[in-house]
N, C-alpha and C positions, 0 to 999 in steps of 0.2 A: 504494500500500500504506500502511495506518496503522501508526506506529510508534507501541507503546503501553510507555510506560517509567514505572518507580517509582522514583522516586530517595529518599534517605535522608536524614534532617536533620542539622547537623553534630552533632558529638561519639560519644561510644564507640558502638562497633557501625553505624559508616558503611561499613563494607567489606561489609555485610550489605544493597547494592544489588539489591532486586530488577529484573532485566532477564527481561522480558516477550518478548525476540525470540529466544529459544530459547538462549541461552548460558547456560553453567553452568558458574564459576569453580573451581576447584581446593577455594577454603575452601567455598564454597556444597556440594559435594558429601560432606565431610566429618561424620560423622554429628552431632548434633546432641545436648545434655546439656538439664536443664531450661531455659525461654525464659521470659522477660518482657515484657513488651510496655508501650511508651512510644509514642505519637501525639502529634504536637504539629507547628506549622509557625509560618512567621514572620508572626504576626499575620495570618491569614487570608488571606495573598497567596499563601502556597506557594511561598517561594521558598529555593534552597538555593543555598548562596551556596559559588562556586568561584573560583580566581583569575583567569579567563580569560575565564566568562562565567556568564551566570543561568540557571539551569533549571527552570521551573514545573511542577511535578508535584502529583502526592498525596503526602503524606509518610508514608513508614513504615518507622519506626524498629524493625530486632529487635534485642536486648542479650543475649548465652550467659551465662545467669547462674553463675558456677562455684560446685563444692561449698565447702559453707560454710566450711569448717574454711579453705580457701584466701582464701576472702574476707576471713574475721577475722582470720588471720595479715600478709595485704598492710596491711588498714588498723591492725593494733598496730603494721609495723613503720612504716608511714606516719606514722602518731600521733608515737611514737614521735622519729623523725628530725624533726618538726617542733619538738616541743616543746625536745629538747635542744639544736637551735640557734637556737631563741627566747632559752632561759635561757643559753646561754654567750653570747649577744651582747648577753644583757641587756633583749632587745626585751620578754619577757615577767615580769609582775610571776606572785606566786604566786596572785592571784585570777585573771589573764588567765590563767597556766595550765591553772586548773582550767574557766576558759569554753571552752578551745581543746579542752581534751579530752570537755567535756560534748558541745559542738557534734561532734566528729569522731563520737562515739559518737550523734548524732540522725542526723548525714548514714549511717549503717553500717545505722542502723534503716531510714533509707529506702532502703538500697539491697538491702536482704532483701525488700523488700516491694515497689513495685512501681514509683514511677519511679523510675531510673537517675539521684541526683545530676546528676551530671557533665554527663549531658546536656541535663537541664532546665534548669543555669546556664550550659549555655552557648548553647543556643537563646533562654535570657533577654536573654544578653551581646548574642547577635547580635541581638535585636527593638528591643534600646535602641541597638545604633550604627546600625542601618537609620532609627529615628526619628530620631536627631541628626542624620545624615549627609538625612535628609530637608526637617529645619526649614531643614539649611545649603543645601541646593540651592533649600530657596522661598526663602529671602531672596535669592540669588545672581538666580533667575529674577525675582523682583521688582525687582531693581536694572535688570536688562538690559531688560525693560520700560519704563524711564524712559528708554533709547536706543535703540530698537529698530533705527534705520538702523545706529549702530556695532557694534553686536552680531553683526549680519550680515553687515556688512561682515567684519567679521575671523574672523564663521564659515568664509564665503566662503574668506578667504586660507587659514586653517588648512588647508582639504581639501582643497584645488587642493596645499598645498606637500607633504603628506603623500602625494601620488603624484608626486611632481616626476622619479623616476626612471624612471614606467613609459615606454613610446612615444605613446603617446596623448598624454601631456601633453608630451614633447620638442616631438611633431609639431605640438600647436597653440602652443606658449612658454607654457604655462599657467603655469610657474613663476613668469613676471615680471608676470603678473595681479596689480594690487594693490589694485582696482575695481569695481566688479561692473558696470559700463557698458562696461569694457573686456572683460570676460567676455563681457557678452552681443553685445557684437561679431562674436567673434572663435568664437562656436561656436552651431551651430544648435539649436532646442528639435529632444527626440528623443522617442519615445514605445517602446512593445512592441516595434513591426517591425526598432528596431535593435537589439535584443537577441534575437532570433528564434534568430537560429543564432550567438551571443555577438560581434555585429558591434557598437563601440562599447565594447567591454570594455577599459576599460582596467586593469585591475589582478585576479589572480586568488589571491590568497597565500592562500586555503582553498578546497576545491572549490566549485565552483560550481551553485549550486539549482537548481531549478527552479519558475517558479510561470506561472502561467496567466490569462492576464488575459481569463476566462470567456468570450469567444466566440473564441478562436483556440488555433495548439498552443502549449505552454509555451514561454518566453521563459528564457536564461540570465540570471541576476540576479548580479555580482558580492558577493561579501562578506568583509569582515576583520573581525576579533576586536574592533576600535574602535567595529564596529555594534552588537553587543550593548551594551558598556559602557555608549554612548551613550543607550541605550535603558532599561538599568538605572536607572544610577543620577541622572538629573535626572529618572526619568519615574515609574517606581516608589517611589521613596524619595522623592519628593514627594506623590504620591497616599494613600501608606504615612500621612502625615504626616493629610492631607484627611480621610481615613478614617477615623482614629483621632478626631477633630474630630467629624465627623459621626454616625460609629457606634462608642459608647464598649466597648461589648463585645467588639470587634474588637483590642481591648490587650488582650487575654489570649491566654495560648498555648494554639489550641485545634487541632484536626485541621479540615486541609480535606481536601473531595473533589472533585477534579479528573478534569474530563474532556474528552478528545479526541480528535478523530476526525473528518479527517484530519491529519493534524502541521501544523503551518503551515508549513515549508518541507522539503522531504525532496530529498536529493541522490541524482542519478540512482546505478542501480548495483541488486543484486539485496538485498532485504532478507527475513528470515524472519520475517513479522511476518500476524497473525489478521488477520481480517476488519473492516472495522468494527462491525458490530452484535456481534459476541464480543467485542471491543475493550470496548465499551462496559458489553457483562456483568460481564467480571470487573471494569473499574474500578465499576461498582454493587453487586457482589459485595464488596467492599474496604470501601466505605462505609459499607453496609448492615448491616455487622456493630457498627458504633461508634455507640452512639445519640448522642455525643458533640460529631458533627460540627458545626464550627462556623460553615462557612463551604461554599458550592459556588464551582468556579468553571471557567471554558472560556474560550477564544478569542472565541467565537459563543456567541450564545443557543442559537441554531437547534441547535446538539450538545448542549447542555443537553434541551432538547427530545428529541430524538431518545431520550439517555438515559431518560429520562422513559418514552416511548413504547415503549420496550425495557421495562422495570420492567412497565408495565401489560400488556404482551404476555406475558410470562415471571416474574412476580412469582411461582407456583408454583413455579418451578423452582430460583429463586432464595432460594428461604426456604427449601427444602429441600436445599440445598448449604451453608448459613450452621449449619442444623441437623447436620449430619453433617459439618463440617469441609471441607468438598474439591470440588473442581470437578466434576459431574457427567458422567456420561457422555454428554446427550445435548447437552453442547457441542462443539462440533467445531474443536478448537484440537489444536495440536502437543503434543507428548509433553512436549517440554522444557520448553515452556509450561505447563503443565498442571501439570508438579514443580515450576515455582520457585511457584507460587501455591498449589499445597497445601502450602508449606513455611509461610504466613504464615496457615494456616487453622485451626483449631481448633474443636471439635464446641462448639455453643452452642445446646443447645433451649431456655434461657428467651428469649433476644434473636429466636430464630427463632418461638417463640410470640407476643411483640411483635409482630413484623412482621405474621404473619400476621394478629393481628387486626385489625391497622390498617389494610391492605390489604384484607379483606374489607368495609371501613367507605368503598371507593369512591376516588378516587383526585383527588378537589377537596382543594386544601388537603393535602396529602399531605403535603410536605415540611417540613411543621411537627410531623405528628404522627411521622413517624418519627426524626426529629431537634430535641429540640425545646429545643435549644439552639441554634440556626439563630440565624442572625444577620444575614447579607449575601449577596448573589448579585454573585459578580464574576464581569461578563462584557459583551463590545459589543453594545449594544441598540440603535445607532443605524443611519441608512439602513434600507438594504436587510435587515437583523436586526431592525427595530423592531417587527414581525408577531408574531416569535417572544418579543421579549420580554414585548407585549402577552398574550401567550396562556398563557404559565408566571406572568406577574403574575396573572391571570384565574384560571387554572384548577390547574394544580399546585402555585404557590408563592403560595398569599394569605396573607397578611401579613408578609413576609416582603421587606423593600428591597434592589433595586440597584442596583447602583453600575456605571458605565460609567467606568471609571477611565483610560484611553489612549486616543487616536486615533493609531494606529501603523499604517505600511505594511509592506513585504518592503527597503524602503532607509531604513528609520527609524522614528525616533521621530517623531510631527508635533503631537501639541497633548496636553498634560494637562486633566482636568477637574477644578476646584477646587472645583465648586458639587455634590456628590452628590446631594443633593436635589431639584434643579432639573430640571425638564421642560419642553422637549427638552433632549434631553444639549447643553449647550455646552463647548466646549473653546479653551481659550487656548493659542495656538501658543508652542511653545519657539523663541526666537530663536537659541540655541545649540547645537541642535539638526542641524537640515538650512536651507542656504543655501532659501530659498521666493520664487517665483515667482510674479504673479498674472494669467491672461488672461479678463479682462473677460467674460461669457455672452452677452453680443450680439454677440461678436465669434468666436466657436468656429467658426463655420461658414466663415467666412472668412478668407482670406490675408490676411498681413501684419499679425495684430493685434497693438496694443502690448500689452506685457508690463509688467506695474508689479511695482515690490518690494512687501515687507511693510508699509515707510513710507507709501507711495502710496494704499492700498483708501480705499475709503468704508463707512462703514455704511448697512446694508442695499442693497448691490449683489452679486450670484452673484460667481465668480468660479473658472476651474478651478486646481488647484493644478499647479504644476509644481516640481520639488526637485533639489537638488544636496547630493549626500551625499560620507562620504569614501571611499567603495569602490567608482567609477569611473561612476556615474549621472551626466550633465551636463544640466542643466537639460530634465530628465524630466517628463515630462506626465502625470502619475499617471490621468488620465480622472475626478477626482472633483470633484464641483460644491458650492464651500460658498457659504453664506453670512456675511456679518461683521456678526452683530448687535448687537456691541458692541464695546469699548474698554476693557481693562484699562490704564491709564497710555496708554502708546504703541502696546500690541500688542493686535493684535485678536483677539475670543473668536470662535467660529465656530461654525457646526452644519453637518453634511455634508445637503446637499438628495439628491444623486444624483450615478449613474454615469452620465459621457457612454452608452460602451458597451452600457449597460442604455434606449436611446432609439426609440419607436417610430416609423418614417418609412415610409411605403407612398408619399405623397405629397406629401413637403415640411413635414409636421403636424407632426414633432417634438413627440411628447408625451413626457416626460421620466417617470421612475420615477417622482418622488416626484407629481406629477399624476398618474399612473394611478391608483398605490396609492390616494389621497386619494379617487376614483373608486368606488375599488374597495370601501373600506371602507364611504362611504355608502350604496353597494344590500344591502350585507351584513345591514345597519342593518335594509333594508326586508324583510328574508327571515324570518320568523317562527322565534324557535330556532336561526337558525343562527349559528357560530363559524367564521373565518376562520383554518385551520392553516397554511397553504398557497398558494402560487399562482406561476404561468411565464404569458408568452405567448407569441405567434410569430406572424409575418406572413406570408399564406399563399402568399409568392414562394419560401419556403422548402422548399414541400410540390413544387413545379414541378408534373407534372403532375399529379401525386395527387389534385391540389387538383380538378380538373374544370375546366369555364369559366367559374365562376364569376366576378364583379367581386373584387378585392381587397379579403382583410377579414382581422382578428383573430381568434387561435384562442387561445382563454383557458382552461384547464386551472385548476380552484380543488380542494383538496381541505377540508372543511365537516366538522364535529361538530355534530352536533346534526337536521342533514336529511341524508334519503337521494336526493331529488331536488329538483327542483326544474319549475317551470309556463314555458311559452315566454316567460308574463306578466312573471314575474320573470327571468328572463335576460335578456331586452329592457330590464330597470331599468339595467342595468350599462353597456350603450349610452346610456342618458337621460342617466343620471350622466355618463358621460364627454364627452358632448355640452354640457352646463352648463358642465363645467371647463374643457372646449376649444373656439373658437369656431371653429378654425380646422378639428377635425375636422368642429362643427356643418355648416359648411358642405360641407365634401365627403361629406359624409352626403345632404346637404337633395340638392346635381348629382349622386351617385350615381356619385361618383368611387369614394367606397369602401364596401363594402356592409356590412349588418349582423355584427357580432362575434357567433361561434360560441362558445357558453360550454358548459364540460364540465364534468361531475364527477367526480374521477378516485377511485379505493378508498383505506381509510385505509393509510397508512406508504408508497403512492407515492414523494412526496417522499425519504422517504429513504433506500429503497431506491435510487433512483436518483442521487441526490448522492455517495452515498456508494460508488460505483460509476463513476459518471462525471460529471465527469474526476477522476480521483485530487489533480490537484494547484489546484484551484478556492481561491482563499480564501474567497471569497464566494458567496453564493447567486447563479445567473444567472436573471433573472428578465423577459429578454429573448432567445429561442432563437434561434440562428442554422445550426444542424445538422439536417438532415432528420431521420437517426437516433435524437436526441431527440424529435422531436417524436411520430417513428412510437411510439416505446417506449411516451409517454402515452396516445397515440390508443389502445394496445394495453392501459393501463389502465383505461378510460374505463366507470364506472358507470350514468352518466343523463345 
């Protein structure tokens, strides 16, 4: 299920949370006097800052503006009490006086009209200590760069002592670890299967997730309160810093529009929460009404996308909901639902006339002209999302820059990007972050390969990551294959290549994502007009018998804009190509080990109908099948 929540920016009128999962608070039900409306977020991150942990949302801020006569009486008596004990303590001369009360009387003007003071200084407050608190964490991370083995060293100690009570760590003495050689002694690398059914859990002090490591059932992920923190503040509050550097527009307080779908981690238990593609209306609904916005931003591209693809599907219905204030009827959401989002609606035919024309003018380039104070696209464009973010650069969002600002997993924070202009995304690992592990790519397939620290890599060698965090992961095998291109000081910058788990094997061939894709993309090249939305494969051991007796082959499902089919001439390209890339399939091609790749083309919004459906708790796109179920669903979509 997607949870789809609006959270509030700090300052007055923060109790005016809208919650999208059908609750309805005591004050929220309470009739309502004139409204004002203020948007704004912390420098295009969206982030709202709480004591415990961060929350990325959309921001929006309602303020119950009270009658006037009540307003002007609170700020005379305000006025008032200030200035008398300015003057009896002597703090104010009779010119500063008369500025104290000029100024009380401009802030009273603006609070008649239309932002909210109080709120505006202090979401100011909060974008200037998020910068400070951001330059302080890059210098800190630049220092720890200059030691990158003691940095991690004492990572290491920190997390290990910070569960010293649970049994886990009794049972191995992880307490008196003071090493990270005596660590990897003393505990074996673990991966998903021990966390299957929460085996290896050491610590559980908030419920525990669930996430999915795309071809198997979800896996329990421990978590504590010091994961977000961690995650916050040396990752975001440094990016925050990058961002501002890079894209100066992005220092102003502007609204962003956030969107997601599915949550990145959701605890098990029953939730009252819309569909995805409703999910994603009303947050386009939200947005759609502010031509203001200044920023987009998601988890994944690919939900950016999706969003997108919802807009061009339903852009009538939507402009006609923005027109009339209120969620239409023929969305099919909860009641409860449906009330807290026409509470923040308001009838607007000139912005819904906007739309419409702009929309009837085609959907390239879009998101500039609906917004077109548009700024930045935050969101991970890298790996397995790099399709999607090629395709919203291409076609929805031109001219319009992103920014890949984290490489974060479900147990951390793992590398920030300092370079936002650079292509391919690189990321420099946070050494203070998560204890990191490195095993070698020619050695994955085999037992007993050594394992090197962060000190250890070389540039330009793969390498898988494995991490140790402080909420019971012990040197965990994430399945993700980088490479270390470079060298900041002592720590190295990285680019994610691929998922082990995303690997195609019929015969030993090991073609790796980022080989297919690169495959994949060159015949796309050769296909007249066409655009790559899309694309899964699956090996046809999957299909058992369904498949017939045919030899073993690849069944490649692409969904394309631009063509409705395609010549056997060109599908047989996609085979050429991947034969160039891989010598190793060339040859089992040439003995007929494995037979020619079956290429489909499946109807548009496939894709995400089905993502968005199964499995609920996926972070990533899977783009190697391993469920018959899936495979049939496509075959069940399948065009040409």
């Amino acid at each position: 299920m997607t949870a789809v929540r609006v959270y509030p920016a700090p300052g007055p009128g923060s109790r005016h949370a809208l919650r999208l999962s059908g609750e309805t608070s005591s004050r929220e039900r309470r009739p309502q006097a004139e409204t004002r409306w203020w948007r704004g977020d912390l420098s295009g991150l969206g982030c709202h800052w709480s004591r415990t942990r961060t929350r990325v949302a959309v921001l929006e801020m309602k303020t119950q503006a009270a009658p006037r006569s009540r307003r002007l009486l609170s700020v005379l008596l305000t006025s008032a009490a200030l200035v008398a004990g300015g003057r009896c303590l002597g703090l104010l001369s009779a010119p500063a006086t008369l500025w104290t009360l000029g100024g009380l009387v401009f802030l009273f003007f603006l609070w008649t009209r239309r932002a909210p003071p109080l709120a505006l200084l202090g979401q100011r407050l909060c974008l200037k200590v998020a910068l400070l608190r951001g330059q302080w964490h890059r210098r800190r991370l630049d220092g720890d760069t200059l030691d990158v083995r003691r940095a991690q060293e004492e990572t290491l100690v920190q997390h290990l002592h910070a569960l010293a009570r649970t049994q886990h760590s009794q049972r191995h003495l992880l307490s008196s670890i003071t090493d990270s050689k005596t660590f990897a002694q003393r505990l074996p690398l673990t991966d998903h299967q021990h966390h299957r059914k929460g085996e290896g859990v050491g610590v559980a002090p908030l419920p525990l997730p669930t996430v999915s490591d795309i071809c198997g059932p979800p896996s329990l992920l421990p978590s504590t309160k010091d994961t977000t923190s961690r995650l916050f503040l040396p990752g975001v509050s440094v990016c925050l810093d990058a961002m501002k550097t890079a894209f100066p527009a992005t220092e102003r307080l502007q609204p962003t529009a956030r969107f997601s779908c599915p949550p990145v981690l959701s605890a098990p238990g029953p939730s009252c929460t819309p569909p995805p593609a409703v999910a994603l209306y009303l947050q386009l609904l939200l947005a759609l009404r502010d031509p203001t916005v200044g920023s987009l931003e998601s988890s994944f591209a690919s939900t950016i996308l999706f969003a997108f693809s919802v807009l061009q599907e339903r852009w009538q219905d939507l402009v006609e909901d923005v027109e009339l204030g209120r969620v239409g009827p023929r969305v099919d959401v909860d009641d409860g639902i449906r009330s807290n989002v026409n509470k923040l609606l308001y009838p607007d035919p000139g912005r819904a006339a906007q739309l419409r024309a702009e929309l009837k003018g085609g959907f390239r380039g879009v998101a500039l002209r609906l917004w077109p104070r548009l700024s930045v696209v935050l969101t991970f464009d890298s790996g397995s999302e790099q399709i999607h973010g090629e395709l919203l650069r291409r076609h929805y969002c031109q001219g319009v820059p992103f920014y890949s600002a984290l490489y974060a997993k479900a147990q951390g924070l793992i590398g920030v990007n300092l370079w936002p202009a650079e292509e391919p995304r690189r990321y420099l690992l946070c050494p203070r972050s998560l204890f990191c592990e490195f095993i070698p790519e020619d050695s994955l397939e085999g037992g007993g390969a050594p394992v090197l620290r962060m000190d250890q890599v070389q540039g330009g060698r793969g390498y898988e990551l494995v991490v140790t965090n402080a909420s019971g992961h012990y040197r965990f095998r994430t399945g993700d294959v980088l490479k270390v291109v470079r060298f900041f000081n002592q720590c190295p910058v990285v680019e994610l290549q691929y998922r082990r788990s995303q690997t195609l094997n019929l015969r030993r061939e090991q073609i790796s994502e980022d080989v297919f894709l690169a495959a994949l993309k060159r015949a796309v090249r050769l296909w007249p007009g066409a655009v790559l939305v899309d694309y899964c494969c699956a090996q046809s051991d999957v299909l058992g018998q369904s498949c017939g007796g045919s030899d073993p082959h690849y069944q490649v499902f692409l969904e394309l804009m631009g063509v409705r089919s395609l010549s056997e001439e060109q599908r047989y390209k996609l085979d050429q190509c991947l034969q160039e890339d891989s010598p190793v399939y060339k040859s089992l091609r040439f003995k007929g080990s494995i037979g020619p790749m079956r290429v489909h083309l499946v109807g548009g919004g496939t894709f995400f109908h089905w993502r968005t459906n199964s499995p609920p708790n996926t972070l990533r796109a899977p783009r190697v099948l391993r469920q018959g179920e899936h495979v049939h669903f496509l075959l069940g979509r399948v065009v040409s």
